[in-house]
C-alpha positions in Angstrom: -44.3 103.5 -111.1 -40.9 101.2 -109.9 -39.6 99.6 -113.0 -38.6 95.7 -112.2 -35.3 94.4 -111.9 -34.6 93.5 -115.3 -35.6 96.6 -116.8 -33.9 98.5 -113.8 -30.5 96.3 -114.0 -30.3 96.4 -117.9 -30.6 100.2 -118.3 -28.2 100.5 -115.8 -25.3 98.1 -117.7 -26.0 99.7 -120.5 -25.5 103.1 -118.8 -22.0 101.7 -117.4 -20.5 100.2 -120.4 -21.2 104.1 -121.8 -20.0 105.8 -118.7 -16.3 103.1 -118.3 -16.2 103.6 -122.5 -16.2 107.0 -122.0 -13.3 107.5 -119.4 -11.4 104.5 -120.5 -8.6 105.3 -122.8 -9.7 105.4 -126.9 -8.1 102.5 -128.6 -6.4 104.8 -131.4 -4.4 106.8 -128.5 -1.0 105.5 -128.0 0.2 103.3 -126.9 -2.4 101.5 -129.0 -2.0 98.0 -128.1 -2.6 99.4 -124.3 -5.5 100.8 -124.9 -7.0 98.3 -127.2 -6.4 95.4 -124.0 -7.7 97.7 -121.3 -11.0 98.4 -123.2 -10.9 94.3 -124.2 -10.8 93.7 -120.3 -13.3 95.7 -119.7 -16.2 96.4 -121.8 -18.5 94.0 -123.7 -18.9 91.6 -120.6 -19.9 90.7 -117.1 -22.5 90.9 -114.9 -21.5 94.5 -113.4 -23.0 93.2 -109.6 -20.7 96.3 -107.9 -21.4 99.5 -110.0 -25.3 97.5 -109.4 -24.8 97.5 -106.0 -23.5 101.0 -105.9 -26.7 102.3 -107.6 -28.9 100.5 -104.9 -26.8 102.3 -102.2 -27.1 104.9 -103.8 -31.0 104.9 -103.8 -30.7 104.8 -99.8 -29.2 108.1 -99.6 -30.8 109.8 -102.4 -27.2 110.5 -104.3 -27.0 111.8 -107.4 -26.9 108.9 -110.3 -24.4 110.9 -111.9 -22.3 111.0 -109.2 -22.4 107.4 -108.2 -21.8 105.9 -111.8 -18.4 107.3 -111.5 -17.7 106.2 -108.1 -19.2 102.7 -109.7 -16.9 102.8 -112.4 -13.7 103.3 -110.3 -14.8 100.1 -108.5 -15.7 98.3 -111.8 -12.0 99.1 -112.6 -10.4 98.1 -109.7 -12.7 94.8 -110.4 -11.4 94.6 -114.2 -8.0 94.7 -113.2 -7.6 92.3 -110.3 -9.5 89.6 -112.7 -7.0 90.4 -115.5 -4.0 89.7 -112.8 -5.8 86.5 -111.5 -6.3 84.9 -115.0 -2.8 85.3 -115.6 0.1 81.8 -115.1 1.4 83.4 -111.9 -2.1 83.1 -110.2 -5.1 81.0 -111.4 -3.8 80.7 -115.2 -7.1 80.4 -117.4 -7.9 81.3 -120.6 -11.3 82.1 -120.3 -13.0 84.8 -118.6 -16.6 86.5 -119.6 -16.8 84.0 -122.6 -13.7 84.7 -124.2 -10.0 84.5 -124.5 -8.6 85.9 -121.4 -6.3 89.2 -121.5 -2.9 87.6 -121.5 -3.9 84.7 -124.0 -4.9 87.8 -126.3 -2.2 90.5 -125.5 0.6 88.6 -124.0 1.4 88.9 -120.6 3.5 91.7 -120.8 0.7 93.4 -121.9 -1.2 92.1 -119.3 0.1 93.0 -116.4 0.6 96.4 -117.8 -3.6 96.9 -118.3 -3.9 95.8 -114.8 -1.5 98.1 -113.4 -3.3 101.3 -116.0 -6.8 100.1 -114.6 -5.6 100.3 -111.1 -4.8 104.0 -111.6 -7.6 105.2 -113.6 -9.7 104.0 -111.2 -8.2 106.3 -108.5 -8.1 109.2 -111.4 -11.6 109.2 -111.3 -12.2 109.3 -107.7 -9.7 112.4 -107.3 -11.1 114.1 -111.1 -14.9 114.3 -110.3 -17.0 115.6 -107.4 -19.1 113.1 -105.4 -19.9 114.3 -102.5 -20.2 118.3 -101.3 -17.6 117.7 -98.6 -14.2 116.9 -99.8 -13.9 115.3 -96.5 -16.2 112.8 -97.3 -14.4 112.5 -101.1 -11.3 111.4 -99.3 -12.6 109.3 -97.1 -14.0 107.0 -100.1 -11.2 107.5 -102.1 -9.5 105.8 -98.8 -12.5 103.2 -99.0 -11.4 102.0 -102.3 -7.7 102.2 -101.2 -8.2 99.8 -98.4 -10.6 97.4 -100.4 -7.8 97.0 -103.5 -4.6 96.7 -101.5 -2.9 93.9 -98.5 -6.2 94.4 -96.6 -8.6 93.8 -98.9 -8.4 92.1 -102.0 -4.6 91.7 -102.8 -4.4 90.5 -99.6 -7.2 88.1 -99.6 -5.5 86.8 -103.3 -2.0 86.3 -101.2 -4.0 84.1 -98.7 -5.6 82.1 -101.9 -2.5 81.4 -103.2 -1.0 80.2 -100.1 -4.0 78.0 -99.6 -3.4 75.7 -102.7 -3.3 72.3 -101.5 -3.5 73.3 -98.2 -6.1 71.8 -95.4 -8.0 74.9 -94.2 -10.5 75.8 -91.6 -13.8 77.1 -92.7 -13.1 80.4 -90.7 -9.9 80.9 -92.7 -11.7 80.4 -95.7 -14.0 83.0 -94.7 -11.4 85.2 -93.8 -9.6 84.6 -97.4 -13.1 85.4 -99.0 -13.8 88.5 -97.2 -10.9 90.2 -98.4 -10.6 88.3 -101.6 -14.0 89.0 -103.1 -16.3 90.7 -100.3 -13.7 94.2 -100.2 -14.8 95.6 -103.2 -18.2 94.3 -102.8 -18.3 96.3 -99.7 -16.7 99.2 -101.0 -19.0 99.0 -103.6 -22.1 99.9 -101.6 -20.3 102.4 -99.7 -18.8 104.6 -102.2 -22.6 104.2 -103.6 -24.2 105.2 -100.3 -21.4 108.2 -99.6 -22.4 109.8 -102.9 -25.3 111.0 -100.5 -25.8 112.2 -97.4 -25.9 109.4 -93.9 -24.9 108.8 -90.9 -22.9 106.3 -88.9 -25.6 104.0 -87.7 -26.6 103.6 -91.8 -23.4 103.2 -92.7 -22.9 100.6 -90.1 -26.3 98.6 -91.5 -25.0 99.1 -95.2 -21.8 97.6 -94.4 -22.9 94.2 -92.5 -25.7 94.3 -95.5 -22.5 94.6 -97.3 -20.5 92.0 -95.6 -23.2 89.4 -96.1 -23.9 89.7 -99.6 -19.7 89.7 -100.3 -19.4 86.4 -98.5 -22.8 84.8 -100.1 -21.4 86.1 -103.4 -18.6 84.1 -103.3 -20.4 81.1 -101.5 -22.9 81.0 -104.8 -19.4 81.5 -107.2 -18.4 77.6 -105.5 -21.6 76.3 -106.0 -21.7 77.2 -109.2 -17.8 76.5 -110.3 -19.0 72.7 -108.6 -22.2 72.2 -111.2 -22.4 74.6 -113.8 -20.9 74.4 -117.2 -18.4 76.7 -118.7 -20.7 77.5 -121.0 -23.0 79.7 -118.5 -20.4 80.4 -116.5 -18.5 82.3 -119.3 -15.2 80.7 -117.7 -13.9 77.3 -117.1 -15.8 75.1 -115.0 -14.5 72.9 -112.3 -11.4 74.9 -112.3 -10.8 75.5 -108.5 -11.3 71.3 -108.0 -8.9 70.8 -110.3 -6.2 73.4 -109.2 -6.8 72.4 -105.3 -8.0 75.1 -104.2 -10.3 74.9 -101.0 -13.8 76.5 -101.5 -16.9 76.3 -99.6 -18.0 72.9 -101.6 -15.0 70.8 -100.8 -15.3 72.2 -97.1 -19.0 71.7 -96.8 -20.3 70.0 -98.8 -22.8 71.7 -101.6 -26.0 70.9 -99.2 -24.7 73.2 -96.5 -22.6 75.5 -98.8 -26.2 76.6 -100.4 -27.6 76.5 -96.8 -24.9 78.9 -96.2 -25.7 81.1 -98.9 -29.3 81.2 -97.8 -28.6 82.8 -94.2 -26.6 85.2 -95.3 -29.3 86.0 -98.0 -31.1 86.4 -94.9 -29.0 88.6 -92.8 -28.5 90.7 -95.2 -32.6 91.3 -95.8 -32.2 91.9 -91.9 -29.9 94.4 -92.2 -31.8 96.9 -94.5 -34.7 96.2 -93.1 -35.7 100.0 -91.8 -34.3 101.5 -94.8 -36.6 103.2 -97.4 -35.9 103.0 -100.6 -34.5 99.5 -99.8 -35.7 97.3 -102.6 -33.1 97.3 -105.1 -30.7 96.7 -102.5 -33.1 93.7 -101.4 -33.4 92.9 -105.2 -29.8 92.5 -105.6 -29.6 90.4 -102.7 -31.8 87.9 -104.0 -29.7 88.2 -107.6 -26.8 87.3 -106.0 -28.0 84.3 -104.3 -30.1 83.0 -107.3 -28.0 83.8 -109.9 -26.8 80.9 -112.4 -23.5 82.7 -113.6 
């Protein structure tokens, strides 16, 4: 019998806050104080939507869970590390992420940077360290995946264009372009590493990846809504914080009637895009966390 969600997405955080405490650093290695920030950054928090995601893909192509919680945890990494950089006074400067003090505030920024930069690589250590898939071929080819979706064409890239957009009257195609690469990369590469722990083919992998695409953009969609009417509180960072910095999102565009509107299509398109997959629902159930989350 299918477990729910809950009980399905539980057991699976719990398995990944084992599998990244395991391959993370120990915090009595030296350097200490190193360690200690990059396991503060990363354990004991978040919602873990990716190495989620990855697991659902995974469930298409009937790979291995113990290959895909690795290739899960490089992406988790890669996700740990670009929040770390963004909280920092360069970028967005807060002090709050996942409901408490934010790396720099409790390390330094020296520090800081430094457990973005360790997380970066450990990620790709993993990727190269463990066997995922039969044909190294196919390794490389993620490995690239994950390359693409952290650097100037995916999510560094996307956080370039954010920057740049402080202040600044944008169109609502740029902002989708921004978003894309900002937050929708390593959503995307999420699901394919997932999926290329198995075996598929091109037109699958082309369905995963505008199932992908979709639930990237509506993720981020839902993350303005919410940063618009939630409290800091729930949202286990400050509240209100893009309004106050400037900083165009889907809301100040759209409006919040048609930014949910928005979020609601792609829920949609994505559906549409799995739609002759078996084993589809946790990638359907995710969908439908994404949109109705409330953090």
């Amino acid at each position: 019998m299918t477990t729910d969600f809950l009980t399905w997405s539980t057991a699976l955080q719990t398995r990944m806050e084992i599998v990244l405490s395991t391959h993370l650093p120990a915090a009595d290695i030296a350097p200490k104080t190193l360690h200690q920030a990059m396991r503060y950054a990363v354990l004991e928090g978040g919602k873990r939507v990716r190495p989620l995601l990855a697991f659902a893909a995974g469930e298409i192509t009937q790979a291995q869970p113990e290959r895909v919680e690795i290739a899960a945890a490089a992406v988790e990494l890669i996700h740990a590390y670009s929040l770390v950089h963004d909280d920092m006074p360069a970028m967005d400067n807060d002090v709050l992420r996942r409901g408490k003090p934010t790396c720099h505030v409790e390390f330094g920024e020296a520090t800081a940077l430094l457990v973005g930069d360790s997380l970066q690589t450990l990620a790709f250590d993993l990727l190269a360290s463990h066997t995922l898939n039969d044909n190294a071929q196919q390794q490389l080819h993620m490995i690239k995946i994950l390359a693409n979706a952290s650097g100037s064409r995916g999510m560094a890239g996307g956080q370039a264009i954010d920057l740049a957009s402080v202040g600044v009257a944008i169109s609502l195609p740029e902002l989708e372009f921004m978003h894309i690469h900002k937050t929708g990369a390593l959503i995307r590469a999420a699901v394919l590493l997932g999926a290329h722990c198995g075996q598929l083919d091109p037109a699958q992998i082309e369905k995963l990846d505008h199932y992908a695409k979709c639930v990237g953009l509506a993720f981020q969609v839902v993350d303005d809504i919410l940063d618009a009417s939630a409290p800091t509180a729930i949202l286990g960072k400050t509240a209100g914080k893009d309004a106050a910095d400037n900083k165009p999102t889907y809301v100040s565009l759209m409006g919040m009637t048609e930014a949910k509107s928005l979020a609601a299509s792609l829920h949609q398109d994505a559906l549409l895009a799995i739609q002759g997959f078996e084993h589809n629902q946790r990638l359907r159930e995710m969908a439908d966390f994404i949109i109705q989350r409330t953090f």
